[in-house]
C-alpha positions as CSV (number, residue, x, y, z in Angstrom):
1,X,19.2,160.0,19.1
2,X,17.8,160.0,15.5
3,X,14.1,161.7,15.4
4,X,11.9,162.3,12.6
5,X,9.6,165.1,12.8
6,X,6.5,165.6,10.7
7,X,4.7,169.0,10.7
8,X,1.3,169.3,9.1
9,X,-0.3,171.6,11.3
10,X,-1.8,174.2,8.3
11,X,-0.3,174.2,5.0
12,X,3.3,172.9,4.6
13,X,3.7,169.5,5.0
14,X,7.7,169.1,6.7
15,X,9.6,166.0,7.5
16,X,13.2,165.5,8.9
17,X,15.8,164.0,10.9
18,X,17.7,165.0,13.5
19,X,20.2,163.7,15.3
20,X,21.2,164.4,18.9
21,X,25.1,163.9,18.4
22,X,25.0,165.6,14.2
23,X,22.4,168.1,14.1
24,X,19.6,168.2,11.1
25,X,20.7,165.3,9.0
26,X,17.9,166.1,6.0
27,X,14.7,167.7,5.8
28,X,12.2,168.4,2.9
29,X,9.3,170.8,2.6
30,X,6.3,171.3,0.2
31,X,4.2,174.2,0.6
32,X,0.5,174.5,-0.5
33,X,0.5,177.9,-1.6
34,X,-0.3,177.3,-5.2
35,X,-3.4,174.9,-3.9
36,X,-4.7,177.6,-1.8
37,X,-4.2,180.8,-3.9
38,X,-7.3,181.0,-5.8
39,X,-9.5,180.6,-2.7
40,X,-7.5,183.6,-1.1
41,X,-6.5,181.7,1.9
42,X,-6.4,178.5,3.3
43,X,-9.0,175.9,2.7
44,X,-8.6,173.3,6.0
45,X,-10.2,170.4,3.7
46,X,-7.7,170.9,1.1
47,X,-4.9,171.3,3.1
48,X,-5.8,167.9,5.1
49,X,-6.4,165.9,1.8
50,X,-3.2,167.1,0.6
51,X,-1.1,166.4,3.9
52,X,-2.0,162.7,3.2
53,X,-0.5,162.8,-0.3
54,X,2.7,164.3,0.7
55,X,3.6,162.6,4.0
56,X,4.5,159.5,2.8
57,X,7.0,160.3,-0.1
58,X,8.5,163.1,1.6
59,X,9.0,160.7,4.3
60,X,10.8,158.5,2.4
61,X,12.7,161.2,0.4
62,X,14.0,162.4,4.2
63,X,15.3,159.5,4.9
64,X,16.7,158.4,1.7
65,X,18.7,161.7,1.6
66,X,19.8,160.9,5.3
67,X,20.6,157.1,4.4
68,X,18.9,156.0,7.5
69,X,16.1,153.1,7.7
70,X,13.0,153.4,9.5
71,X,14.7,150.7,12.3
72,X,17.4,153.3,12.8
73,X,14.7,155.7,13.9
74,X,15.2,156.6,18.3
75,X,11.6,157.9,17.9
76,X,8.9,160.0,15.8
77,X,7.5,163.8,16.4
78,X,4.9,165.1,15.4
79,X,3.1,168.5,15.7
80,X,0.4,167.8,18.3
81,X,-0.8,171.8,18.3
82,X,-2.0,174.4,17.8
83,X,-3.3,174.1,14.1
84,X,-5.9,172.6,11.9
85,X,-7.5,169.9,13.3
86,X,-7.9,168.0,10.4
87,X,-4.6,168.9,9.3
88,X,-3.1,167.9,12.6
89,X,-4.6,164.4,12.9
90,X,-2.7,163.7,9.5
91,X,0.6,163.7,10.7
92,X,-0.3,162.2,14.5
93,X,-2.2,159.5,13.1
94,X,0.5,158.6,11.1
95,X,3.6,159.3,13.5
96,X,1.7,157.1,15.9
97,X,1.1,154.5,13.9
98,X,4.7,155.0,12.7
99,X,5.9,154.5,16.0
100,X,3.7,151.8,16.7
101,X,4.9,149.4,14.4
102,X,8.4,150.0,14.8
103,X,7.9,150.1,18.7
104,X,9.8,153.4,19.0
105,X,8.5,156.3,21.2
106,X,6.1,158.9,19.7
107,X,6.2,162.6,21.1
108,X,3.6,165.6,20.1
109,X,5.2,168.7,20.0
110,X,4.3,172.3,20.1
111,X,3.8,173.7,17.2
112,X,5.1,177.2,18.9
113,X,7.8,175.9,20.6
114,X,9.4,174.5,17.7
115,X,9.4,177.8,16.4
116,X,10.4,179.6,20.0
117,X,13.5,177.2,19.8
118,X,14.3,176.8,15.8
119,X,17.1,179.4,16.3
120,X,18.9,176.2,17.8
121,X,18.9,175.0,14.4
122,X,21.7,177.4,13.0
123,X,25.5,177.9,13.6
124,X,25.9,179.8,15.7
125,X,23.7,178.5,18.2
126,X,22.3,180.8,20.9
127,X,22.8,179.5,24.2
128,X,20.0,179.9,27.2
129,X,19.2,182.4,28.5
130,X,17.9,184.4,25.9
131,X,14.8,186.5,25.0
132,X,12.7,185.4,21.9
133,X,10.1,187.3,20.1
134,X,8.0,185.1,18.6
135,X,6.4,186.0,15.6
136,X,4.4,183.8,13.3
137,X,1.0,183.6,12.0
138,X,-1.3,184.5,15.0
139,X,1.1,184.8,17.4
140,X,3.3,187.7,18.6
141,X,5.0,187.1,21.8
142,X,7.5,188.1,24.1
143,X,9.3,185.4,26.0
144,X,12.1,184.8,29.0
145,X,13.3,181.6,27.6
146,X,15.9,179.9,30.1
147,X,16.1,176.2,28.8
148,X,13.9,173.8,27.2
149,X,10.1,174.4,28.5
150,X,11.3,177.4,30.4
151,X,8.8,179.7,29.3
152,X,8.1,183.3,30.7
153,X,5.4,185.2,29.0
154,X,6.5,188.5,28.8
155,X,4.0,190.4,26.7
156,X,1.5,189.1,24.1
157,X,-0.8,190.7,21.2
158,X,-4.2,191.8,22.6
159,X,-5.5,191.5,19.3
160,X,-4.6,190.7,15.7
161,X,-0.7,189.4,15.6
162,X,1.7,190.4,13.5
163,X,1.4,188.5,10.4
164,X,-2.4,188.6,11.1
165,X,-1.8,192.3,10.6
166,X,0.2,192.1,7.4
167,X,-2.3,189.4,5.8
168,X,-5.3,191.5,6.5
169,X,-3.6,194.6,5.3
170,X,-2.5,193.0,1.8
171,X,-6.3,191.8,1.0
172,X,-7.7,195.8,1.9
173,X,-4.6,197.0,-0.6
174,X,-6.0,193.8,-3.1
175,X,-2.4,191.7,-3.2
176,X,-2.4,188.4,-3.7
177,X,-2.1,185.4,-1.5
178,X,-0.5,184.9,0.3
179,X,-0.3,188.7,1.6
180,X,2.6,188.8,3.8
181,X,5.2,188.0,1.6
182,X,3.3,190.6,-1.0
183,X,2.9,193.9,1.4
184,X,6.8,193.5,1.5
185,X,7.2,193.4,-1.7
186,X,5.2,196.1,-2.6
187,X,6.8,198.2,0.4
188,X,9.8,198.6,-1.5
189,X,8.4,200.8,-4.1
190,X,7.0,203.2,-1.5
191,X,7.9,206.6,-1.0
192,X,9.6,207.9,2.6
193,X,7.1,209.7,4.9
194,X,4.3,209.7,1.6
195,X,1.9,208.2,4.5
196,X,1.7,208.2,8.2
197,X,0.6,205.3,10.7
198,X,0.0,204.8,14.1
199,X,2.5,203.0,16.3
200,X,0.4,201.3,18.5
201,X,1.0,200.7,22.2
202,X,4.6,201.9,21.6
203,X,4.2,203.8,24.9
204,X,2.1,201.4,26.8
205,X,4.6,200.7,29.7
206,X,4.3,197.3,29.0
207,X,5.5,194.7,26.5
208,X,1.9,194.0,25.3
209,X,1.0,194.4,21.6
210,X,-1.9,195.4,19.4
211,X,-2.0,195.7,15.7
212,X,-5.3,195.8,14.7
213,X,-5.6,199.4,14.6
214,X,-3.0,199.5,11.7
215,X,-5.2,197.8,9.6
216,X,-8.5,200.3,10.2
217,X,-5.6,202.9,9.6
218,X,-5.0,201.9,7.0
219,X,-8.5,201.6,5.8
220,X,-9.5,204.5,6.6
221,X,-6.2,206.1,4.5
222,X,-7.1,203.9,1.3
223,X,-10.6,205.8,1.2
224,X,-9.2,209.6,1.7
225,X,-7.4,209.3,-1.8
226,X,-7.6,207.1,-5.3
227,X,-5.9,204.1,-4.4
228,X,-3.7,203.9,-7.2
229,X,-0.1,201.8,-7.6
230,X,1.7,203.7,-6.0
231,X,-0.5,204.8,-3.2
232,X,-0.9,201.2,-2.4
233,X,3.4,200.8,-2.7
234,X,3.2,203.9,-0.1
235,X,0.7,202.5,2.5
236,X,2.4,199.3,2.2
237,X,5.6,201.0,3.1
238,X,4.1,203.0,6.1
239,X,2.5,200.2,7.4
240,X,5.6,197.6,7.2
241,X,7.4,200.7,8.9
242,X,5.1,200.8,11.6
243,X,5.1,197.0,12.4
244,X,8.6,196.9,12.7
245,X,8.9,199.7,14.4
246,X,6.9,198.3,17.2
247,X,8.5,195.1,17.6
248,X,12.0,196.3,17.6
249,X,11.0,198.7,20.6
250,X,9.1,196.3,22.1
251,X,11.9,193.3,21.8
252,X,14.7,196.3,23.2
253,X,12.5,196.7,26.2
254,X,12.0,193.2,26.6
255,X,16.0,192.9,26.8
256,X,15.8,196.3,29.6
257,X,13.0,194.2,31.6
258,X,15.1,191.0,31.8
259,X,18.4,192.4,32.3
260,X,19.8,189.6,29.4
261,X,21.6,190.8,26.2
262,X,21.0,187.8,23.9
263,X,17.7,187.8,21.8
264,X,16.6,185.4,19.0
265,X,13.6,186.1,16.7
266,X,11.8,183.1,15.2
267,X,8.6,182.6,13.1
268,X,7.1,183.7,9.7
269,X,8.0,187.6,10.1
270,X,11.0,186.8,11.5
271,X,12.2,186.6,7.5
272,X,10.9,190.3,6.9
273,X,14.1,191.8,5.4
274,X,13.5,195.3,7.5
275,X,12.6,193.6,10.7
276,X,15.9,191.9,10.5
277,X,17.7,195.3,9.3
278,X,15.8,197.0,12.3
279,X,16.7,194.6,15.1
280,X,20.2,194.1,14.0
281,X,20.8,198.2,13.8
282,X,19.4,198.6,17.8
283,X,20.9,195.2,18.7
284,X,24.5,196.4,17.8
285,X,23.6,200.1,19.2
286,X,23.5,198.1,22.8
287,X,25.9,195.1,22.1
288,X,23.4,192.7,22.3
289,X,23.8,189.5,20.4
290,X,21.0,188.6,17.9
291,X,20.3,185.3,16.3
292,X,17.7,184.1,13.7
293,X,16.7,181.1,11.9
294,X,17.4,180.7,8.8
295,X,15.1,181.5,6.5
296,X,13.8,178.3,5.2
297,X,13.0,177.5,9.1
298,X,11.5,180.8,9.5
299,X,8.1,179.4,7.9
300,X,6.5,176.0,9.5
301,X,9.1,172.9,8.8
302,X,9.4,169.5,9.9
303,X,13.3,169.9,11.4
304,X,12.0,172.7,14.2
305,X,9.5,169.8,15.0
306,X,12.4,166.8,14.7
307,X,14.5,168.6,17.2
308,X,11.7,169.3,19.8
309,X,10.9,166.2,19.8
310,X,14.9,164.9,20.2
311,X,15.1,167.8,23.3
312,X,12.1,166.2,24.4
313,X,13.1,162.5,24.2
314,X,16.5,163.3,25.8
315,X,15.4,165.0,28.9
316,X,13.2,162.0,29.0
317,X,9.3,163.0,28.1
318,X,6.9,160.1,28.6
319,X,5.6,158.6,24.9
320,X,2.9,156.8,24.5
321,X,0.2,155.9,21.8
322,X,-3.3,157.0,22.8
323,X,-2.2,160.1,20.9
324,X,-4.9,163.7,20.6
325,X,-4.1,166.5,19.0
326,X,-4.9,170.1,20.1
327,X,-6.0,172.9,17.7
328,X,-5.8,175.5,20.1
329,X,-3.1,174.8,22.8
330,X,-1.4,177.9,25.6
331,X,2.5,177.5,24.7
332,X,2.5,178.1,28.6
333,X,0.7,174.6,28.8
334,X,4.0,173.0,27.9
335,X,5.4,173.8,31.1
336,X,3.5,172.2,32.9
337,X,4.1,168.9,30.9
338,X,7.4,169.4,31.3
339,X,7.5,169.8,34.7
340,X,5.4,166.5,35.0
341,X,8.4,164.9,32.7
342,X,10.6,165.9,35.1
């Protein structure tokens, strides 16, 4: 089955094609960043006024690298949510339409679950069961994940997520946008031990997370001292320390609670270099087996959306049409839907 997948839920517009029997046949990517950066973050107008441009041409870039026609599409995905409304309607209103006209099935798609299952993408692929900790943009979660839309919420972020945490810390320590990416950077010029942070929740009992503390930590450190370079580069290190140190405790417990031994990490700080470092040091310590994405399908692309959509369309998901799409959307939604498919 041949699916192309279009993601425009924020501010990377992603198309590709994949195919049941060959895997991800071709995929492109543009990101907005350099649109975005002097406003500090995201602007949702821009970014939908932008998804429009892109869509098209990188749609028939996809397929021109995949040598496939539109009639050799099985069906179209799209992200349906959670996202930017105006962002989202880009890419259903045209997958739809898409669809439509070449009376093929259209499927929306979590946004969330293409990340939860974009480890499937690589070589080696994990197999189910497995534990994911899913972290990207506003979402940090824990999950039992033992097949496609089966979804146990383990443990969630009571507050600010991970990379909610980061991109809030980089504007108080004046980086530029986009902040994750920066704080990292700027981590590795900072001293062992020069400054120490909370780990929040790390003996909570549970496999619930908060971050926001970090960042009023860090705050309140930034105004005890003359935030110069490299006090910045030392905050920056304690507080990437202190992340990371939370979610690799947190995903080892999650592995304890379970009673599995195979965890995959997906989403935007899944690509933090020490994260990975972290989890692969305590994974080995236990003989756990640990899989990520690769990096380029760490950050929102159209192939985690393309293969959703194939799992989807195999197991048989009803298409239709009348499409909506759905800014703010429970991942644990999904289970129901696929239940109904079933």
């Amino acid at each position: 089955m041949k699916v192309l997948g279009i993601e425009t839920s924020c501010d990377e517009t992603g198309l590709a094609l994949y195919d049941s029997a060959r895997g991800l046949v071709a995929h492109a990517l543009h990101s907005q960043v350099a649109l975005h950066e002097a406003y500090g973050g995201v602007v949702p107008e821009l970014a939908s006024r932008d998804h429009i441009r892109r869509v098209v041409p990188l749609t028939e870039r996809v397929l021109a690298d995949a040598a496939c026609a539109l009639a050799d599409l099985d069906g179209i995905a799209f992200t349906e949510g959670p996202g930017l409304a105006g962002a989202l309607l880009v890419g259903a209103s045209i997958a739809n339409a898409l669809a439509f006209a070449l009376e093929k099935p259209a499927v929306g798609v979590h946004h969330m679950e293409g990340h939860l299952l974009s480890p499937l993408l690589s070589s080696p692929r994990p197999q189910f069961p497995f534990v994911a900790l899913l972290v990207s943009g506003g979402h940090s979660e824990l999950y039992e994940v033992r097949g496609v839309g089966g979804y146990r919420l383990l443990g969630q972020t009571l507050d600010d997520a991970a990379g909610e945490a980061f991109d809030k810390t980089a504007k108080l320590l004046g980086l530029p946008y986009p902040g994750g990416p920066a704080l990292e950077r700027l981590a590795t010029e900072g001293r062992p031990g020069a400054a120490t942070l909370p780990r929040p929740m790390l003996a909570s009992g549970d496999l619930d997370l908060s971050f926001s503390g970090l960042k009023t930590a860090v705050s309140t450190l930034s105004h005890k001292a003359p935030l110069s370079d490299q006090r910045k580069a030392d905050l920056a290190r304690a507080f990437e320390e202190a992340i990371v140190d939370v979610l690799v405790a947190k995903a080892m417990a999650a592995l304890d609670e379970t009673g599995l031994e195979r965890l995959v990490v997906a989403g935007g700080v899944g690509a933090n270099r020490l994260l990975r470092r972290q989890l692969s040091a305590a994974s080995a310590r236990r003989g756990a087996e640990l899989y990520f994405p690769e990096l380029e399908f760490c950050t929102d692309n159209g192939a985690m959306i393309a293969l959703v959509g194939a799992l989807r369309l195999d197991a048989g998901t009803a298409a239709h049409y009348a499409f909506s799409v759905k800014p703010r959307w429970p991942l644990e939604s999904v289970l129901r839907v696929a239940s109904a498919a079933r």
